[in-house]
PDB file with SEQRES, HELIX, SHEET and CRYST1 records, atoms N, CA, C and O in Angstrom:
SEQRES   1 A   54  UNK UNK UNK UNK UNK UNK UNK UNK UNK UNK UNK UNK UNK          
SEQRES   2 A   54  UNK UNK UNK UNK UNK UNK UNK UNK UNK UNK UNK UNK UNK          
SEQRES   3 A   54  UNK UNK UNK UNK UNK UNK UNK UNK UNK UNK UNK UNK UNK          
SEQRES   4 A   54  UNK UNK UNK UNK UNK UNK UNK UNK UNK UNK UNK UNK UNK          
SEQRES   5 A   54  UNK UNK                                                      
HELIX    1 AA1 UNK A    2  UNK A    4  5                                   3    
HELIX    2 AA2 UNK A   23  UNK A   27  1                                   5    
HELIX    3 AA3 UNK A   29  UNK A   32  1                                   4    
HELIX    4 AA4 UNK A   42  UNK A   46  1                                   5    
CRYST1    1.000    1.000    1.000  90.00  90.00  90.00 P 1           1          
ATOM      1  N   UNK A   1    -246.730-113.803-120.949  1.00  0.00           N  
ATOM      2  CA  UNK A   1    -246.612-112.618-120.130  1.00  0.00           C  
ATOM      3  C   UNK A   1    -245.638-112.809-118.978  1.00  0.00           C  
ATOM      4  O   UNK A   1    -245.930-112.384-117.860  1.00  0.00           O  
ATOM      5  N   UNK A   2    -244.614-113.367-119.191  1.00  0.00           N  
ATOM      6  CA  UNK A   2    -243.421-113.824-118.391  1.00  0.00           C  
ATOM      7  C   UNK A   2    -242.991-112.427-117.508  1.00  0.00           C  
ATOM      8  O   UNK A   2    -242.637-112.440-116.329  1.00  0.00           O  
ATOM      9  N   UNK A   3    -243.132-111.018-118.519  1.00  0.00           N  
ATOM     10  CA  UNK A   3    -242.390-109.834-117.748  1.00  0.00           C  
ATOM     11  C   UNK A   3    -243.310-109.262-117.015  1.00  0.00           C  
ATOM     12  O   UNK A   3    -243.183-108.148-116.506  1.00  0.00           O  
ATOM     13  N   UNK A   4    -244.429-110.088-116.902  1.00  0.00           N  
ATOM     14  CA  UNK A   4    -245.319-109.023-115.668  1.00  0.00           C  
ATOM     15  C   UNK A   4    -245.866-109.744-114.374  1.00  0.00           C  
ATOM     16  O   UNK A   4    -246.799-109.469-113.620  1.00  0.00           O  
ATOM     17  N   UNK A   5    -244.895-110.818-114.394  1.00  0.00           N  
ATOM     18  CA  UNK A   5    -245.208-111.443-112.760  1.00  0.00           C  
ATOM     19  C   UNK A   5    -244.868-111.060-111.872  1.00  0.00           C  
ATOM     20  O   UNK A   5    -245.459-111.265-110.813  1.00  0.00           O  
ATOM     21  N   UNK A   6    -243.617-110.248-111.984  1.00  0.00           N  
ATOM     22  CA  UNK A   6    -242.992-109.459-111.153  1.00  0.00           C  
ATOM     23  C   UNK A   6    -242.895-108.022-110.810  1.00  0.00           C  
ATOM     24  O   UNK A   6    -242.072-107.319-110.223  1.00  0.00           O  
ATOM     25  N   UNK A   7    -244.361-107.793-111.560  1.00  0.00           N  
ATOM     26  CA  UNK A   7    -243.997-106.220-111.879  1.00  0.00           C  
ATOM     27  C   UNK A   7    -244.774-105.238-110.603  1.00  0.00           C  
ATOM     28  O   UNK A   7    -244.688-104.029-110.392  1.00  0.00           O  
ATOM     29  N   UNK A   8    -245.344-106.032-110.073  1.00  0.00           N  
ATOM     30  CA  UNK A   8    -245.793-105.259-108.423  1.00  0.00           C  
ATOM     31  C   UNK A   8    -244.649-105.219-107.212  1.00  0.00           C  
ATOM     32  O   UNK A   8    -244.968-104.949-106.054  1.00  0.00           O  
ATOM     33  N   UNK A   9    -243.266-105.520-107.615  1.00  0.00           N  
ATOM     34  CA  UNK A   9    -241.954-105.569-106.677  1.00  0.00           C  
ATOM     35  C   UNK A   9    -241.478-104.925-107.188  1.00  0.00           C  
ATOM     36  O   UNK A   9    -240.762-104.189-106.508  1.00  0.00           O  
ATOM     37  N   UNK A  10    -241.477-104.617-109.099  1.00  0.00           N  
ATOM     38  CA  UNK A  10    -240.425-103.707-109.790  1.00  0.00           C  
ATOM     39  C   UNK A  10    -240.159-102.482-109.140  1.00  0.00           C  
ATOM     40  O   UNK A  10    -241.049-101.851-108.570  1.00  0.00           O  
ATOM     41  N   UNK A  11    -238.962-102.104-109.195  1.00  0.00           N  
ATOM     42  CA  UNK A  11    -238.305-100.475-108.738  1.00  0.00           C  
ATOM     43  C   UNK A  11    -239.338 -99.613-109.854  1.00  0.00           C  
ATOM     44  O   UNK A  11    -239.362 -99.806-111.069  1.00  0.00           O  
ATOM     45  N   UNK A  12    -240.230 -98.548-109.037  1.00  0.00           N  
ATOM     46  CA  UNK A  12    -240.689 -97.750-110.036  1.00  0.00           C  
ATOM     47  C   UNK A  12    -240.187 -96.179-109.919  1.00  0.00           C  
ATOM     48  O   UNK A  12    -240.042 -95.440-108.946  1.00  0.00           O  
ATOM     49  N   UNK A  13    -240.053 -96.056-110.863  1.00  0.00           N  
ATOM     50  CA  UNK A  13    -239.383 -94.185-111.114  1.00  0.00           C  
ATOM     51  C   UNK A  13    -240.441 -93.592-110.787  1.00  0.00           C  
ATOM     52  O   UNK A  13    -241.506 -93.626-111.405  1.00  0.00           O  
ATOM     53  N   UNK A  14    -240.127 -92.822-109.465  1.00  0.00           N  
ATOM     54  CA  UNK A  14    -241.183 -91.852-109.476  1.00  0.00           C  
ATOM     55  C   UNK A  14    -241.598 -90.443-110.456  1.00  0.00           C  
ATOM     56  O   UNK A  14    -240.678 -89.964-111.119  1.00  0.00           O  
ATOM     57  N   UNK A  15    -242.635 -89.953-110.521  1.00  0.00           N  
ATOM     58  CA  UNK A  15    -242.359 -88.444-111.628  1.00  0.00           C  
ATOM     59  C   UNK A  15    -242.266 -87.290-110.633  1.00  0.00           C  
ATOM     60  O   UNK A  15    -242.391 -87.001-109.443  1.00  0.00           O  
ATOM     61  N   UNK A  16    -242.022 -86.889-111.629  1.00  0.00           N  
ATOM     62  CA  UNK A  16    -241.263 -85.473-111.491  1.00  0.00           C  
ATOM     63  C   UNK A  16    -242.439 -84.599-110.784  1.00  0.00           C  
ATOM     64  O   UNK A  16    -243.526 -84.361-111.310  1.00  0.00           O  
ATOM     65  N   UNK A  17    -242.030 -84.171-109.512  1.00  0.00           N  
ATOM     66  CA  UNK A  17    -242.749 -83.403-108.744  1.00  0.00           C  
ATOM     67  C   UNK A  17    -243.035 -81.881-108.999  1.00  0.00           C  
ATOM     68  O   UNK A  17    -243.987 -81.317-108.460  1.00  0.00           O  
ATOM     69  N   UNK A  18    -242.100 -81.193-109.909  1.00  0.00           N  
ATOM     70  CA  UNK A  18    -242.320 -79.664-110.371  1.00  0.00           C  
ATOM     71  C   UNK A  18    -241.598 -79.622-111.986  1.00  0.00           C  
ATOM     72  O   UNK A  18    -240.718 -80.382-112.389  1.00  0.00           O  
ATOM     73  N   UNK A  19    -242.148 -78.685-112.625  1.00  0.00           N  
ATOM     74  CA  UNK A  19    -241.590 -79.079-113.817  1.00  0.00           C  
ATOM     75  C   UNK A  19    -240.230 -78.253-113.998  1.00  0.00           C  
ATOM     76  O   UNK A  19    -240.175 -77.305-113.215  1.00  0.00           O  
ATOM     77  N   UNK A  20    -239.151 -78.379-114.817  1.00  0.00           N  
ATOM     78  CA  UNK A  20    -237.863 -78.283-114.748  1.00  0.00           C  
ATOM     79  C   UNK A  20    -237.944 -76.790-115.599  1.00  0.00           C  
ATOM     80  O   UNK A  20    -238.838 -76.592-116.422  1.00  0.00           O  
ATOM     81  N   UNK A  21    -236.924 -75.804-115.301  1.00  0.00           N  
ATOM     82  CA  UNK A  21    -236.867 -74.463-115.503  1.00  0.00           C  
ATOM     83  C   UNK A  21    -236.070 -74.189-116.234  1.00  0.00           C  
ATOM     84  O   UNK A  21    -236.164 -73.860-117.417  1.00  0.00           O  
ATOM     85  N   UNK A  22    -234.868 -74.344-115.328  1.00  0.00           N  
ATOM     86  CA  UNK A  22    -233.268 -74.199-115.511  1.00  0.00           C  
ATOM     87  C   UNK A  22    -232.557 -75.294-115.906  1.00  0.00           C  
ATOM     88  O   UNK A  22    -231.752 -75.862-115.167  1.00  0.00           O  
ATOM     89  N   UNK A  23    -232.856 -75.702-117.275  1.00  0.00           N  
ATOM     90  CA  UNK A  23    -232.799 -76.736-118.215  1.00  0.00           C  
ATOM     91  C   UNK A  23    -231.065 -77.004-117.805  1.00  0.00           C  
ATOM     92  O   UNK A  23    -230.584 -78.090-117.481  1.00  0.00           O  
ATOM     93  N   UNK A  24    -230.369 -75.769-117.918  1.00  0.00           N  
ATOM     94  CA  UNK A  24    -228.660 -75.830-118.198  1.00  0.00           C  
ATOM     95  C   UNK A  24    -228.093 -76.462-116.489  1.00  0.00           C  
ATOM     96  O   UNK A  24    -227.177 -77.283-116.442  1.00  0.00           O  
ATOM     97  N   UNK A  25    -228.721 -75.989-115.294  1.00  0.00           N  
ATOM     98  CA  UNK A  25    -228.077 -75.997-114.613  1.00  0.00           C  
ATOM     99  C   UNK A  25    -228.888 -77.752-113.792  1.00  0.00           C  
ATOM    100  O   UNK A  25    -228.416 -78.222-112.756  1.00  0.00           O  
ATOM    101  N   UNK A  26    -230.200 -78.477-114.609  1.00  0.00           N  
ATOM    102  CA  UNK A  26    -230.682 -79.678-114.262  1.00  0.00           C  
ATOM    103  C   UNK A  26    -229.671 -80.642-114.945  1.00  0.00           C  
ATOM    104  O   UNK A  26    -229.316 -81.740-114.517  1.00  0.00           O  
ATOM    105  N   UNK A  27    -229.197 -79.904-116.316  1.00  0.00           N  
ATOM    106  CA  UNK A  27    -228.253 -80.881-117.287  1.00  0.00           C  
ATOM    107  C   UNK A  27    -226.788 -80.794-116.543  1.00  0.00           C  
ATOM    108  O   UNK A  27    -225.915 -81.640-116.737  1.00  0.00           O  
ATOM    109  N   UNK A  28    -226.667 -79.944-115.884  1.00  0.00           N  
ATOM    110  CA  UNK A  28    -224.945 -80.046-115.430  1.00  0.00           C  
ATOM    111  C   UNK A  28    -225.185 -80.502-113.941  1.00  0.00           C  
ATOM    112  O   UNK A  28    -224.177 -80.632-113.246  1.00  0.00           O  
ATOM    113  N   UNK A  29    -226.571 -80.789-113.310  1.00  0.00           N  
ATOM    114  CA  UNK A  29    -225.781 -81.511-112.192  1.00  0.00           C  
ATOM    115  C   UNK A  29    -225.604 -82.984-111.886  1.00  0.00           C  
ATOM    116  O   UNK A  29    -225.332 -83.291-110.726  1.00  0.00           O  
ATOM    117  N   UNK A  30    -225.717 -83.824-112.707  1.00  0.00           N  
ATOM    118  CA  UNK A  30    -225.500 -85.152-112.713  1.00  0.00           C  
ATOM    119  C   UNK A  30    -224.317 -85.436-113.500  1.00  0.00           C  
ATOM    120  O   UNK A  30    -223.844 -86.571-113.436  1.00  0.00           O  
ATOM    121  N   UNK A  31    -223.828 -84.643-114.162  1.00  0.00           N  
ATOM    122  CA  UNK A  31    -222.079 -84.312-114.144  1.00  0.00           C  
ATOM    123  C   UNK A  31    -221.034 -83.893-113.024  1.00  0.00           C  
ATOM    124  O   UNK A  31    -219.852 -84.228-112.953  1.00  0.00           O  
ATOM    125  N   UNK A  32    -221.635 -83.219-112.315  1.00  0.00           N  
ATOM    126  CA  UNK A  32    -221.047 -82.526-111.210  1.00  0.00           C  
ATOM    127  C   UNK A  32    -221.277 -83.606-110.189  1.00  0.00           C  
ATOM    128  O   UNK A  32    -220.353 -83.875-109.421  1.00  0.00           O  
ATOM    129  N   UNK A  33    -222.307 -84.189-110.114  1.00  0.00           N  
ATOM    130  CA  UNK A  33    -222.631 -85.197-108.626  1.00  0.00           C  
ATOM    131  C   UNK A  33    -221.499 -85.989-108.580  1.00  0.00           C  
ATOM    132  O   UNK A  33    -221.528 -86.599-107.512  1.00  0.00           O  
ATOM    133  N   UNK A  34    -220.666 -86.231-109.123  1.00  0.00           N  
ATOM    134  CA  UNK A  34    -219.702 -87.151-109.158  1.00  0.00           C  
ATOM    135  C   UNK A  34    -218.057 -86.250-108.785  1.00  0.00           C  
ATOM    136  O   UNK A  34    -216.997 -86.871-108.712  1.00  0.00           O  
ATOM    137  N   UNK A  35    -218.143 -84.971-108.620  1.00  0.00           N  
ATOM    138  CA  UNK A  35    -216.993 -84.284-108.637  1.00  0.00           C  
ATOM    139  C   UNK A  35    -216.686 -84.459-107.176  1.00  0.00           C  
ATOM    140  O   UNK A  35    -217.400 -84.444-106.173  1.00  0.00           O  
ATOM    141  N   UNK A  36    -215.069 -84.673-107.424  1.00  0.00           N  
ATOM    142  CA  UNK A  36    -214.778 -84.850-106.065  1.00  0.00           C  
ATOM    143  C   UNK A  36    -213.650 -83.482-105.716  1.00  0.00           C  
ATOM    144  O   UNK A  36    -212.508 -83.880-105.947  1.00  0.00           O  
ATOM    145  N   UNK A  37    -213.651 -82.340-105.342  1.00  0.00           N  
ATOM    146  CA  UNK A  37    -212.713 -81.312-105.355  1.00  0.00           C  
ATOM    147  C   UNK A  37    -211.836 -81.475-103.767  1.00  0.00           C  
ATOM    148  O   UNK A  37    -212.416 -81.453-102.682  1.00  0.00           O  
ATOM    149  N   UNK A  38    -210.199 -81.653-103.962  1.00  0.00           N  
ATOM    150  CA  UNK A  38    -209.397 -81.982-102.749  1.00  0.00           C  
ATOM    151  C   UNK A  38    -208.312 -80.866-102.868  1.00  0.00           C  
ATOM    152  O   UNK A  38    -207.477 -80.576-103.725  1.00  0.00           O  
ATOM    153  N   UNK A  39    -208.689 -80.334-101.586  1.00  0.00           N  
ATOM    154  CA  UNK A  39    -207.729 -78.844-101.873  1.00  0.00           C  
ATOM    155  C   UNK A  39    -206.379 -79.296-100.990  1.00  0.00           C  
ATOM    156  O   UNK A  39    -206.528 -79.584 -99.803  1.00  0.00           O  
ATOM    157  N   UNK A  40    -204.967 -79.350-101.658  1.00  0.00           N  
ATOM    158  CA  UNK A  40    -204.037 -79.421-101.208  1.00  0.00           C  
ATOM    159  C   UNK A  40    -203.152 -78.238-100.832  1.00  0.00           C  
ATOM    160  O   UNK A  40    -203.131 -77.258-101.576  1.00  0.00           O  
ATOM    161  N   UNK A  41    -202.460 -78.274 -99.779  1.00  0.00           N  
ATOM    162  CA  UNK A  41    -201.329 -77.029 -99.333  1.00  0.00           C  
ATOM    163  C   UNK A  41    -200.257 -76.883-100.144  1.00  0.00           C  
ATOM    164  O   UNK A  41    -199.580 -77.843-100.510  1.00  0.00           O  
ATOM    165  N   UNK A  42    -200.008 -75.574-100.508  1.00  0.00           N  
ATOM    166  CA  UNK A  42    -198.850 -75.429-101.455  1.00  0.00           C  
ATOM    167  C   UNK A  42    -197.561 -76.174-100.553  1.00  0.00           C  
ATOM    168  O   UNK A  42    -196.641 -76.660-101.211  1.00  0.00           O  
ATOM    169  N   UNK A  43    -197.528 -76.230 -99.521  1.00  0.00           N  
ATOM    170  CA  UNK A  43    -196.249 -77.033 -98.543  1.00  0.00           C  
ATOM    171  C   UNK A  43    -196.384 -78.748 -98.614  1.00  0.00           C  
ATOM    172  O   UNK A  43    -195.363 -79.436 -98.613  1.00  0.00           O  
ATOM    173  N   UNK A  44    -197.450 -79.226 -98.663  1.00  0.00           N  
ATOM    174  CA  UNK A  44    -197.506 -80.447 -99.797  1.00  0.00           C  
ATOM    175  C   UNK A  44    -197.383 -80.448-100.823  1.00  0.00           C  
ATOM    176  O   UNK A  44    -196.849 -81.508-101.151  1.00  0.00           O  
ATOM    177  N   UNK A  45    -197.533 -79.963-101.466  1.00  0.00           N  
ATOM    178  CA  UNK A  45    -197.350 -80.057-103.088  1.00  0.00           C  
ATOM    179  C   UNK A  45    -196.409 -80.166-103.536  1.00  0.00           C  
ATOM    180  O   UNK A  45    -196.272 -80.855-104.547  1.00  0.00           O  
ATOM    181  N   UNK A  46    -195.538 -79.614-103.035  1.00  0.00           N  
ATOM    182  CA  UNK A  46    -193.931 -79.527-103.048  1.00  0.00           C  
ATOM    183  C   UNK A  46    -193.900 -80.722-102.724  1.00  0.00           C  
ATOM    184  O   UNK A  46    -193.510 -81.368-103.697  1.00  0.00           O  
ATOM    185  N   UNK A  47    -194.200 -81.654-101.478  1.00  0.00           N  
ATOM    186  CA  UNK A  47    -193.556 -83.084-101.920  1.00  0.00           C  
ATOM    187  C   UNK A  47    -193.806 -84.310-102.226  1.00  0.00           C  
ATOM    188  O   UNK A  47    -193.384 -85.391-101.814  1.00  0.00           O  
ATOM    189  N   UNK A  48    -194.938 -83.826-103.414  1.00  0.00           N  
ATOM    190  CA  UNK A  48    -196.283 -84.582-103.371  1.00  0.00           C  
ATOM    191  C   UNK A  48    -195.820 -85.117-104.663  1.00  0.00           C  
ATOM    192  O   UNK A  48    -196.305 -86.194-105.012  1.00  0.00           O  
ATOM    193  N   UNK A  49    -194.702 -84.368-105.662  1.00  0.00           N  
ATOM    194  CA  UNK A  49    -194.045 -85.200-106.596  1.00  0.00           C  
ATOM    195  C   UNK A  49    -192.715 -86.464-106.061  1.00  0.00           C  
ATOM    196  O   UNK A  49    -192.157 -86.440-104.964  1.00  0.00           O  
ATOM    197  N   UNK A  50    -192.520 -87.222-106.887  1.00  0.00           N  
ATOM    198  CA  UNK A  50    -191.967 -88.667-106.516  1.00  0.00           C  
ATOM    199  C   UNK A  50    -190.340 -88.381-107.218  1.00  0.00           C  
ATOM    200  O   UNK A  50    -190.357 -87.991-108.385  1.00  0.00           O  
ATOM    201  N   UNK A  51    -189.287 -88.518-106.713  1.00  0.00           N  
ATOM    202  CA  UNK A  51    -187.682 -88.528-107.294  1.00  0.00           C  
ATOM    203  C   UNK A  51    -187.923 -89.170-108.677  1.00  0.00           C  
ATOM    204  O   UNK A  51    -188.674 -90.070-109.052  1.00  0.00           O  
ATOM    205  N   UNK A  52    -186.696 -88.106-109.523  1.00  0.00           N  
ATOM    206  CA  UNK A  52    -187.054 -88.578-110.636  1.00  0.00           C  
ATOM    207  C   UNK A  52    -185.653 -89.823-110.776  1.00  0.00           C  
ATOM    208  O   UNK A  52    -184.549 -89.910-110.237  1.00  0.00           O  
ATOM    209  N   UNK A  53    -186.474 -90.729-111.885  1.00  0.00           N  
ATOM    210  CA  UNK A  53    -185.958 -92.236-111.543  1.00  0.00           C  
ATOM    211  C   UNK A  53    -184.210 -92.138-112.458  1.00  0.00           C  
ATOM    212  O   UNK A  53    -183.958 -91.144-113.140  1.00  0.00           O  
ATOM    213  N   UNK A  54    -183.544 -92.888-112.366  1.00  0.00           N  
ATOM    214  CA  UNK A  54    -181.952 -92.608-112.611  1.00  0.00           C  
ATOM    215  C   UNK A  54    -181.599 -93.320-113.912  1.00  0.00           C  
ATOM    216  O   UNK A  54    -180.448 -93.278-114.346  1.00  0.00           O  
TER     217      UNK A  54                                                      
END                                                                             
């Protein structure tokens, strides 16, 4: 029983406090948690490309 000496320190997952509804919008936000949106000025953008090489 080697895997249960440690198992009163293990990280435990807590449960789920209400049950889930909006199946589509629980599935798209751990896709989204990671989005990073960076709004640039059209007056940068313009020189936000690099010379083209010769």
């Amino acid at each position: 029983m080697p895997h249960k000496i440690k198992a009163g320190r293990r990280h435990k997952i807590a449960q789920q406090k209400h049950r889930v509804t909006n199946w589509t919008a629980y599935n798209e936000s751990p896709r989204r948690r990671g989005d990073l949106t960076v709004w640039i000025s059209e007056d940068v953008q313009c020189l936000w490309s690099a010379l083209r090489r010769r």
